[in-house]
C-alpha positions as CSV (number, residue, x, y, z in Angstrom):
1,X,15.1,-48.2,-27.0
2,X,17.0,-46.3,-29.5
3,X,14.4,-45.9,-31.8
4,X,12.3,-44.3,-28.9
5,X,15.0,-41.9,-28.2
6,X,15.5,-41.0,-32.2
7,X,11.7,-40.1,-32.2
8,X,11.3,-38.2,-29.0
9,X,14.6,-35.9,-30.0
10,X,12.8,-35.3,-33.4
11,X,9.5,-34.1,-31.6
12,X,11.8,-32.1,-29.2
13,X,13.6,-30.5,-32.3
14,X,9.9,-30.3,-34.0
15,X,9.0,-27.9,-30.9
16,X,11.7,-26.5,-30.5
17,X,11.8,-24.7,-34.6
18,X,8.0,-24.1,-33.9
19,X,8.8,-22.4,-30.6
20,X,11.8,-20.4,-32.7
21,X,9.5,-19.9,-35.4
22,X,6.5,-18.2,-32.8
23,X,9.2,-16.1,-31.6
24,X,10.2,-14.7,-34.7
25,X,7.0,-13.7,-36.0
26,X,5.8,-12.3,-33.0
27,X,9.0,-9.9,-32.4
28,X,8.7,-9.2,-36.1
29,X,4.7,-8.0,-35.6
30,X,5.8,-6.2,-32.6
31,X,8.4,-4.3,-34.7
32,X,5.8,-3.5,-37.4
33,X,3.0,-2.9,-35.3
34,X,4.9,-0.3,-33.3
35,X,6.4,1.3,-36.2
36,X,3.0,1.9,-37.9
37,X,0.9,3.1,-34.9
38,X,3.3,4.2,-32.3
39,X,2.7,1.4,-29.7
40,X,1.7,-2.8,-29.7
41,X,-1.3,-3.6,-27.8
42,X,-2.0,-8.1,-27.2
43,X,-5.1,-7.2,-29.0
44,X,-3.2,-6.3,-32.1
45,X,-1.3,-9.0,-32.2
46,X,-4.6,-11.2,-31.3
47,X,-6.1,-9.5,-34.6
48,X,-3.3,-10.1,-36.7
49,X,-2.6,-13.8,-36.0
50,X,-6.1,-14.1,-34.8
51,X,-5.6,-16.3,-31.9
52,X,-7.6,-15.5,-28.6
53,X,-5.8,-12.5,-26.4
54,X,-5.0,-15.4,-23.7
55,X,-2.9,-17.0,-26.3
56,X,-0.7,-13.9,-27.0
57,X,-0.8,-13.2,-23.1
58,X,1.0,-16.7,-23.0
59,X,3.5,-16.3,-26.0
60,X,4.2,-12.4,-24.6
61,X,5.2,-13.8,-21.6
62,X,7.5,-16.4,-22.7
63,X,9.2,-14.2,-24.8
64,X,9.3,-11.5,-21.8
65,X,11.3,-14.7,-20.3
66,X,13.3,-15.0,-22.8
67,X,14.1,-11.6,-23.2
68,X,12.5,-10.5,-26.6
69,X,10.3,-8.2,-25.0
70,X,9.3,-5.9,-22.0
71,X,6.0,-5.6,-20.7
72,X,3.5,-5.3,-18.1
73,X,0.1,-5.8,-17.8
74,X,-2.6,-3.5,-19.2
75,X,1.2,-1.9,-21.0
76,X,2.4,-2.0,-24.4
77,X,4.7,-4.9,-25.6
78,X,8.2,-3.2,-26.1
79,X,10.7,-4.7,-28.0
80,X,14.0,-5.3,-26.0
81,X,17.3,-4.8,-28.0
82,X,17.9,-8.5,-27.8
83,X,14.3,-8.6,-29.7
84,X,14.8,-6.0,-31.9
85,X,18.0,-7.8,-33.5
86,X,15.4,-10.8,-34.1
87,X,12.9,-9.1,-35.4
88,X,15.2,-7.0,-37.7
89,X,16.5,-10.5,-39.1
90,X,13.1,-12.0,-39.2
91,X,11.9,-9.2,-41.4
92,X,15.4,-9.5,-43.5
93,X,15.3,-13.0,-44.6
94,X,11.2,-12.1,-45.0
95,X,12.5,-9.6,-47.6
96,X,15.0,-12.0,-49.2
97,X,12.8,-14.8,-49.5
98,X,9.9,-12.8,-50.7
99,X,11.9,-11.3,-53.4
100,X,13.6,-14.1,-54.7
101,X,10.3,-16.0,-55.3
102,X,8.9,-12.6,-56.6
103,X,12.1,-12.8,-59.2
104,X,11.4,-16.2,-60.1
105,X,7.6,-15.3,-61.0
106,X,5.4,-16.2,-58.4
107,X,2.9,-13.7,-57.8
108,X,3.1,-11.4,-55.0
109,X,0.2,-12.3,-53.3
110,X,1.7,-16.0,-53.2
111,X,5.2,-15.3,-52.5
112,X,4.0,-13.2,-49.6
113,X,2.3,-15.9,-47.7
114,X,5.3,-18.5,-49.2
115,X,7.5,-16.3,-47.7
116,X,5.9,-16.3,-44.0
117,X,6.9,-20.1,-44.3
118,X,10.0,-20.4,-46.1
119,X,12.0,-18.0,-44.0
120,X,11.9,-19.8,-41.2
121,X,13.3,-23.1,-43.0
122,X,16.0,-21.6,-45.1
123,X,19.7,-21.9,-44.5
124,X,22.1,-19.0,-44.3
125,X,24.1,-20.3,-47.4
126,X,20.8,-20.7,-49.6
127,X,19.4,-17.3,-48.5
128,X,22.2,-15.6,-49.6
129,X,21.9,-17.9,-52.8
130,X,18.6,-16.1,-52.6
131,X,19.7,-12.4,-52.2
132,X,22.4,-12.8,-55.1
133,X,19.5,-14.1,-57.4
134,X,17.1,-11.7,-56.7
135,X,19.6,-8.8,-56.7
136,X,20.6,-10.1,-60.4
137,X,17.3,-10.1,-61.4
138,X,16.4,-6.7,-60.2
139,X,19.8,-5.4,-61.9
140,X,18.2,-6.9,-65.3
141,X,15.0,-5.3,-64.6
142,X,16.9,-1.7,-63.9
143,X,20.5,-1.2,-64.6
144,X,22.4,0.9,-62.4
145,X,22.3,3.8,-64.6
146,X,18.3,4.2,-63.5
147,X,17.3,3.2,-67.1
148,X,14.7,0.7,-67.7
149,X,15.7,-2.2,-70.0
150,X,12.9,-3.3,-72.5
């Protein structure tokens, strides 16, 4: 019986990070989507993860329930300020991760996809492991003085 229980809190934990990892992407599309054309429709965020409109309906409206977001039928999806925070640390440990693997030579076309992955599995301690490295590297590639180094 306690192997049972071991298994079916690992599958709740397994949907739980997916859940958390849904939630983060979405607010962070919602943040970008908004910024670039003024407003975030379902249909844009059916086109970028392309998924059917019903399923962004259903993820829209858990994270209405949860806060993330303010809506209404036939309306824009607004991000709340509990969403907004997200998102703004979504995209942040997006930009660490990215440019970390970017310093480390992966090609940015990789590390950009990598990235959509990683971020969501990385620790607090090792993405700041990750922001120190990548900020070295970038001081190597341009000292502070502006002038390239060769």
């Amino acid at each position: 019986m306690k192997h049972a229980r071991r298994i079916a809190a690992r599958h709740r934990r397994t949907r739980q990070d997916h859940s958390t990892e849904t939630a983060e992407d979405y607010v962070e599309a919602v943040a970008e989507i908004t910024s670039q054309h003024g407003l975030c429709r379902v249909v844009d965020l059916a086109e970028r993860f392309d998924v059917t409109h019903v399923t962004v309906t259903r993820i829209v409206s858990r994270l209405k329930k949860e806060g993330y977001v303010d809506t209404e039928p036939y309306r824009p999806i607004q991000l709340t300020e509990k969403g907004t925070r997200l998102a703004a640390e979504a995209s942040r440990r997006h930009d660490v991760v990215f440019r970390f693997l970017v310093a480390i030579g992966v090609p940015e076309r990789t590390a950009a996809i990598d990235a959509e992955g990683i971020e969501h599995h990385v620790s607090p301690e090792t993405l700041e492991r990750f922001k120190q490295l990548a900020d070295d590297f970038a001081k190597k590639i341009v000292p502070d003085d502006g002038a390239e180094m060769s």
